[in-house]
C-alpha positions as CSV (number, residue, x, y, z in Angstrom):
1,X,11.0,0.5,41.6
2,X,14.3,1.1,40.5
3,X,17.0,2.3,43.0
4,X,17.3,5.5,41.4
5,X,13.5,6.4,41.4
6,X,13.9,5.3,44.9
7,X,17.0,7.5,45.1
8,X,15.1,10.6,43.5
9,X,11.8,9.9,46.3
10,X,14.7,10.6,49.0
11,X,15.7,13.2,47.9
12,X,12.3,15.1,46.9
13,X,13.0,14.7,42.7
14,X,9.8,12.5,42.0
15,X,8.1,12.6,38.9
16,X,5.5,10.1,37.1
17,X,6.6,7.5,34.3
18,X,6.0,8.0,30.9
19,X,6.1,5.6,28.0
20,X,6.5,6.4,24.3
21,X,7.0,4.2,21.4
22,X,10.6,3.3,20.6
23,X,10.3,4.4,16.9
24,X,8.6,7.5,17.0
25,X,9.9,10.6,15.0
26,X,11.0,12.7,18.1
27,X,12.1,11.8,21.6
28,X,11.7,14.0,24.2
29,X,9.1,13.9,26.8
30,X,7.0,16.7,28.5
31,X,8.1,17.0,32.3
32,X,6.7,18.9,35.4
33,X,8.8,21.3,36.8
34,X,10.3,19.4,40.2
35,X,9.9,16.5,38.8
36,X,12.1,13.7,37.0
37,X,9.9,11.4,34.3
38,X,11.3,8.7,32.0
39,X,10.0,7.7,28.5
40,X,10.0,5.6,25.7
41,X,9.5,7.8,21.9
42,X,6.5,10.0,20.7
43,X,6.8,13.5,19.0
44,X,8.4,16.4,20.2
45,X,8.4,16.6,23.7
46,X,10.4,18.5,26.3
47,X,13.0,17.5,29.5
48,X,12.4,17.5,33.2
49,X,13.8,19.8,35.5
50,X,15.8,18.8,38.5
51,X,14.2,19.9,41.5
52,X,16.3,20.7,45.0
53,X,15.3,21.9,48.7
54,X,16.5,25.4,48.3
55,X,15.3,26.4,44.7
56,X,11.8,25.1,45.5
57,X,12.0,27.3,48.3
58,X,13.1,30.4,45.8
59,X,10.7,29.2,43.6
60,X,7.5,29.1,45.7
61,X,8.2,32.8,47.6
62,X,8.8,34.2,44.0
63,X,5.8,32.7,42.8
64,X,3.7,33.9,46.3
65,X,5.1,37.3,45.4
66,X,4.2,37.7,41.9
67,X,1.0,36.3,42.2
68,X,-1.9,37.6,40.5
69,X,-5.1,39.0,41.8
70,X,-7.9,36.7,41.9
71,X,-9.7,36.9,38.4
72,X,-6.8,38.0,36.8
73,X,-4.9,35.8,33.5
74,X,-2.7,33.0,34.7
75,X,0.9,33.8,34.2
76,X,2.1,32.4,30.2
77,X,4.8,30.8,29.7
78,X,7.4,33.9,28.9
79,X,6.4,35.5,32.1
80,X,7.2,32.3,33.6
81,X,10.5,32.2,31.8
82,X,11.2,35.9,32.8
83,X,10.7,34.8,36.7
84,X,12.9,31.9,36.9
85,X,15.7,34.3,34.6
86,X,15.1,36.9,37.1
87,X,15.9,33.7,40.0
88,X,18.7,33.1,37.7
89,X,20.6,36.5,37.9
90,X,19.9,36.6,41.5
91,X,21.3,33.5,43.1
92,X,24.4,34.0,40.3
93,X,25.1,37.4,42.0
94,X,24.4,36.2,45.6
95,X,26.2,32.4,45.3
96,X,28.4,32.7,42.3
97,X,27.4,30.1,39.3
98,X,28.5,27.1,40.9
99,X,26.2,26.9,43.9
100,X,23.9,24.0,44.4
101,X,20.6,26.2,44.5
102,X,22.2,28.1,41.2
103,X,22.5,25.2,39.1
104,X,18.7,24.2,39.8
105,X,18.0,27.2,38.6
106,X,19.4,26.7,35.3
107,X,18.5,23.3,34.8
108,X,14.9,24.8,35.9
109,X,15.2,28.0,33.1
110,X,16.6,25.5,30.2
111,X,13.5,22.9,31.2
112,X,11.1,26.1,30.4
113,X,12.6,27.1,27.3
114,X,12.6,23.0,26.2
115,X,8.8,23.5,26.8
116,X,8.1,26.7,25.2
117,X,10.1,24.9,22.3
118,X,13.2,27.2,22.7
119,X,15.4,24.2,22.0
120,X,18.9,26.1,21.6
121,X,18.3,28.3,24.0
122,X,17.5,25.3,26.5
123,X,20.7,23.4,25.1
124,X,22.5,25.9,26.3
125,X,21.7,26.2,29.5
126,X,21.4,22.8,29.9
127,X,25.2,22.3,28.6
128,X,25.8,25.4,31.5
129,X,24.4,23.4,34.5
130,X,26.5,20.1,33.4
131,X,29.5,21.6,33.7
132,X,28.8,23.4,36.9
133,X,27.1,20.0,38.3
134,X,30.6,18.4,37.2
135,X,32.5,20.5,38.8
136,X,30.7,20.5,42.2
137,X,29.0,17.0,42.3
138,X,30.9,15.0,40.0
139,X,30.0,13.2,36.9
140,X,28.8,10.0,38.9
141,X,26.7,11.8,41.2
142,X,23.1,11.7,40.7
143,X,21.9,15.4,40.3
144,X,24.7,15.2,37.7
145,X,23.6,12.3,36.0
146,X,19.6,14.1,35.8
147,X,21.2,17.1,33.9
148,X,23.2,15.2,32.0
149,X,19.6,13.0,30.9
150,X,18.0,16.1,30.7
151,X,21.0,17.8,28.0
152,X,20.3,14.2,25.9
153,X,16.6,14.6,25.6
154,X,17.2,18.6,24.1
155,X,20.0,17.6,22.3
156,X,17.4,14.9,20.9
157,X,14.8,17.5,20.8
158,X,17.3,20.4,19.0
159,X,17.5,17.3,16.3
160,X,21.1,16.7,17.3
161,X,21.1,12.9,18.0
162,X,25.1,11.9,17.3
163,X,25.5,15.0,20.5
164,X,22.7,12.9,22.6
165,X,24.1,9.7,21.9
166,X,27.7,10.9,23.7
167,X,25.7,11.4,26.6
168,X,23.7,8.2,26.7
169,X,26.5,6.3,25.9
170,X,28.2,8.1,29.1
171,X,24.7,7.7,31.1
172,X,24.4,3.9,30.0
173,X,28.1,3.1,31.5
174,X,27.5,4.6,34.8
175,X,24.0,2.7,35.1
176,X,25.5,-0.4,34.0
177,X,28.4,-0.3,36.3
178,X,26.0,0.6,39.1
179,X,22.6,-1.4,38.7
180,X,23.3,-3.6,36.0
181,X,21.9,-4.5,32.6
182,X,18.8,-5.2,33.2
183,X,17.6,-2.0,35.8
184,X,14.9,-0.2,33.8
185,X,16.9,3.1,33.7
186,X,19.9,1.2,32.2
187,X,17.7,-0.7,29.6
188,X,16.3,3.3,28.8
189,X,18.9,4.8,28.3
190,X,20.6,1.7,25.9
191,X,17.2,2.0,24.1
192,X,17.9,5.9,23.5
193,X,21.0,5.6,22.7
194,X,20.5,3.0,20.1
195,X,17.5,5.7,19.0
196,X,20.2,8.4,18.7
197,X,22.7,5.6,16.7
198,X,19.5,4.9,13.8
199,X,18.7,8.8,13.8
200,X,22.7,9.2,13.1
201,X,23.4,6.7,10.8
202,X,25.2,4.2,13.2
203,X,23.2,1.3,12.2
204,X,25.4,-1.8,13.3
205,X,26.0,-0.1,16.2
206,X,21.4,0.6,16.5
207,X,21.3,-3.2,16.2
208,X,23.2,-4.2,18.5
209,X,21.8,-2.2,21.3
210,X,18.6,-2.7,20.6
211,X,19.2,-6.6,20.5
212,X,20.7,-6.4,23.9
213,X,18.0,-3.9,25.2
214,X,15.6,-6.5,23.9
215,X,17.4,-9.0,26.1
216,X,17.6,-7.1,28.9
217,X,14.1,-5.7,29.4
218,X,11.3,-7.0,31.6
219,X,8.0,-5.1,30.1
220,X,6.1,-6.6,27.5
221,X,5.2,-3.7,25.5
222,X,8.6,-1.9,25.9
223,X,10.0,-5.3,24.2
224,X,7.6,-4.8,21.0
225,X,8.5,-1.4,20.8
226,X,12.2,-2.2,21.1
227,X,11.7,-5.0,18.0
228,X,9.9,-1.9,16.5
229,X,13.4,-0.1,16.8
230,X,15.2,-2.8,15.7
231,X,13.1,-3.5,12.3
232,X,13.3,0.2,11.3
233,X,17.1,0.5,11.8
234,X,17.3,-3.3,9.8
235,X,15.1,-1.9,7.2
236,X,17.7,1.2,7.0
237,X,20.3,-0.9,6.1
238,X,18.8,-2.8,3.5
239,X,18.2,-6.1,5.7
240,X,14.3,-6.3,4.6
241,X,14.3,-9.8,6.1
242,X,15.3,-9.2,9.3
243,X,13.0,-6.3,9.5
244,X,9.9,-8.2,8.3
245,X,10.6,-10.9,11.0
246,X,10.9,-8.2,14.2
247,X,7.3,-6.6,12.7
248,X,5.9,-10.2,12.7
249,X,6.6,-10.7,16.0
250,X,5.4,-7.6,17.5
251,X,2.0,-8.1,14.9
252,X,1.5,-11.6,16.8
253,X,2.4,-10.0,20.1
254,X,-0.5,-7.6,19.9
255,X,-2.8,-9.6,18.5
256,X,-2.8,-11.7,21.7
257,X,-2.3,-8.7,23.7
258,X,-5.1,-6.1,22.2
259,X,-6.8,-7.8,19.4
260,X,-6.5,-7.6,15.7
261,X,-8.5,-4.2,15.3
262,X,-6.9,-2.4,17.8
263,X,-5.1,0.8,16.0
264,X,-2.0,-0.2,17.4
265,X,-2.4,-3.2,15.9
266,X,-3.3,-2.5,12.7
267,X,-0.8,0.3,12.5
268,X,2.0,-2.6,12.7
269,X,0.4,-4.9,10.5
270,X,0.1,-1.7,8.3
271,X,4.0,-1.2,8.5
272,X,4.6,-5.3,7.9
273,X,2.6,-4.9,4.5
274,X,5.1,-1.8,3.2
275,X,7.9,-4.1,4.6
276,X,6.9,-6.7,2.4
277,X,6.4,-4.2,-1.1
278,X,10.4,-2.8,0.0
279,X,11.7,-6.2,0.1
280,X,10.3,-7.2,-3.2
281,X,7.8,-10.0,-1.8
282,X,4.9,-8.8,-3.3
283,X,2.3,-11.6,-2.8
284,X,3.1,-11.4,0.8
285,X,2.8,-7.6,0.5
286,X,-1.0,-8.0,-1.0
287,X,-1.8,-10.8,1.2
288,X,-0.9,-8.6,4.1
289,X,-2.3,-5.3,3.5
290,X,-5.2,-6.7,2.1
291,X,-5.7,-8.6,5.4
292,X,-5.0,-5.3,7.3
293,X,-7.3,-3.2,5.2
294,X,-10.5,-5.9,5.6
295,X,-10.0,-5.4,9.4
296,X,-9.9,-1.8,9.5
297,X,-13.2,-1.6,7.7
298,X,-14.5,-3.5,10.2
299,X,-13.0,-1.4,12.9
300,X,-13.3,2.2,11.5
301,X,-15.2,3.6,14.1
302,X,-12.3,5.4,15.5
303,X,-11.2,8.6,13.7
304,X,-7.5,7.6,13.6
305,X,-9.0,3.8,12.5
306,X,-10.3,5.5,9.2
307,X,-7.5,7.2,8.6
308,X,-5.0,4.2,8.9
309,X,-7.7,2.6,6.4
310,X,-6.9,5.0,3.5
311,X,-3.7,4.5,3.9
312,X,-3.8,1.1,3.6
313,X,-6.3,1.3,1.0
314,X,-3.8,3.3,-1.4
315,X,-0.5,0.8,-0.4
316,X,-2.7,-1.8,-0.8
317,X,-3.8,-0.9,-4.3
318,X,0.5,-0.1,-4.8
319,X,0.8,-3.3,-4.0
320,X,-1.4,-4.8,-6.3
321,X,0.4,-3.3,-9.0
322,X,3.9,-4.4,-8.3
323,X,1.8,-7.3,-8.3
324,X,0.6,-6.9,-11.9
325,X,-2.7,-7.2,-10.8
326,X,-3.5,-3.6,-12.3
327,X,-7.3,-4.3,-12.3
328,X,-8.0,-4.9,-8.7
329,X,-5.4,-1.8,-8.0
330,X,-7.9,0.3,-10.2
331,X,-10.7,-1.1,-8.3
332,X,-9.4,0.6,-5.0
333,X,-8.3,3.7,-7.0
């Protein structure tokens, strides 16, 4: 456990970890309120609130008070919303915008709109309780540094990633400074920031944090889906080799580690094949999707298996004719 998950136990800000792949399309993940979770990249997801002794006090009366009688519909999510507002406006009157227990409460109102999909509506309030936590915590203390995570993941989420790199890159020093490179926070937020540098067109810069991230990180699987990263950001700029090697790597790596017909699998060896057609090596290209597409036959008793096998089937038959082999293309076709 890192120090800061030990730090957030303390303190009552718990939350369980969750994983994502490094090269999904969206990046931000779904988070109970009171709770503090960490990823790694799967689509559209939402940020975690910050929890803290005196709102979870607030929070709990409120909710004893407008409780519903037994049989009666759960409260949705915009009645939810309309409570913690309601919390809002009243600790802002009470204990002025600044107060510890009021900036929970905005942190805790933008984490609801993030999951109601409200993104600039959570952005803003998000942006709100930064500049208040900055002005009575600090920007190295940790309450500060759990809003500031939670403004990167809507910024990612709002589809703003050159706003949510600015605050990983800020996030990533302070870790650094304090746990080192290779602490698992520090090596997340490195591997979101380089995230937010593809999604923004900073591709030298992608590389080279996801090379050091790659360097730095102790799991297995976060390491394939870090060379995942790194092949679609080398594949971005044109470097089709360098791409193909990281995707060979992670294939052999879950070979070993799942076997050949897992989806996972497949879906890499999958993305090696269409490497292979971009970078104009088209024998490897048939050689590899064909391969691919054999095993998923053989494996398509999962839905998402047999869906992966018609893709392959049509890329494999593209392939075949950038091969000139336009007979065994027609074949598939």
């Amino acid at each position: 456990m890192s120090f800061w998950r030990a730090l957030l136990r303390e303190t009552g800000l718990t939350g369980a970890t969750r994983t994502r792949s490094a090269d999904s399309a969206s990046a931000v993940p779904a988070r109970e309120e009171r709770s503090v979770t960490r990823p790694a990249e799967t689509p559209v997801p939402s940020p975690a609130p910050v929890g803290g002794g005196g709102f979870e006090t607030l929070s709990l009366a409120e909710e004893r008070s407008e409780s519903t009688p037994d049989g009666a519909p759960a409260p949705t999510s915009g009645m939810r919303a309309a409570s913690l507002e309601r919390a809002l406006r009243s600790l802002v009157e009470r204990l002025g915008t600044e107060h510890p227990d009021t900036i929970t409460a905005r942190n805790n109102l933008a984490t609801k709109y993030a999951q109601m999909g409200r993104r600039q509506a959570a952005v803003q309030q998000f942006e709100l309780a930064l500049s208040e936590a900055v002005a009575v915590f600090g920007d190295e203390h940790p309450r500060t540094e759990i809003i500031r995570e939670n403004l990167a993941w809507a910024y990612e989420d709002a589809g703003r990633p050159a706003d949510a790199s600015g605050q990983w890159e800020l996030l990533l020093r302070e870790r650094e400074r304090q746990f080192g490179a290779s602490d698992e926070d520090t090596v997340e937020a490195r591997m979101r920031l380089a995230v937010c540098y593809r999604r923004s067109g900073r591709l030298d810069a992608a590389v080279a944090h996801y090379q050091q991230a790659i360097e730095d990180v102790a799991s297995t699987e976060r390491r394939e889906e870090l060379r995942l990263g790194l092949s679609a950001a080398h594949n971005m700029s044109g470097r089709y080799d360098e791409a193909i090697n990281q995707l060979r790597m992670v294939l052999a790596a879950r070979r070993r580690r799942l076997g050949k017909g897992h989806l996972d699998t497949l879906a890499v060896h999958h993305r090696l094949g269409r490497a292979y057609t971009q970078a104009g090596r088209t024998d490897e290209a048939v050689e590899s999707l064909r391969e691919a597409y054999r095993v998923a036959l053989n494996s398509s008793g999962d839905p998402e298996v047999r869906r992966l096998t018609l893709r392959l089937r049509r890329d494999l038959a593209g392939a075949y004719n950038a091969a000139g082999r336009h007979r065994e293309a027609n074949a598939l076709l």
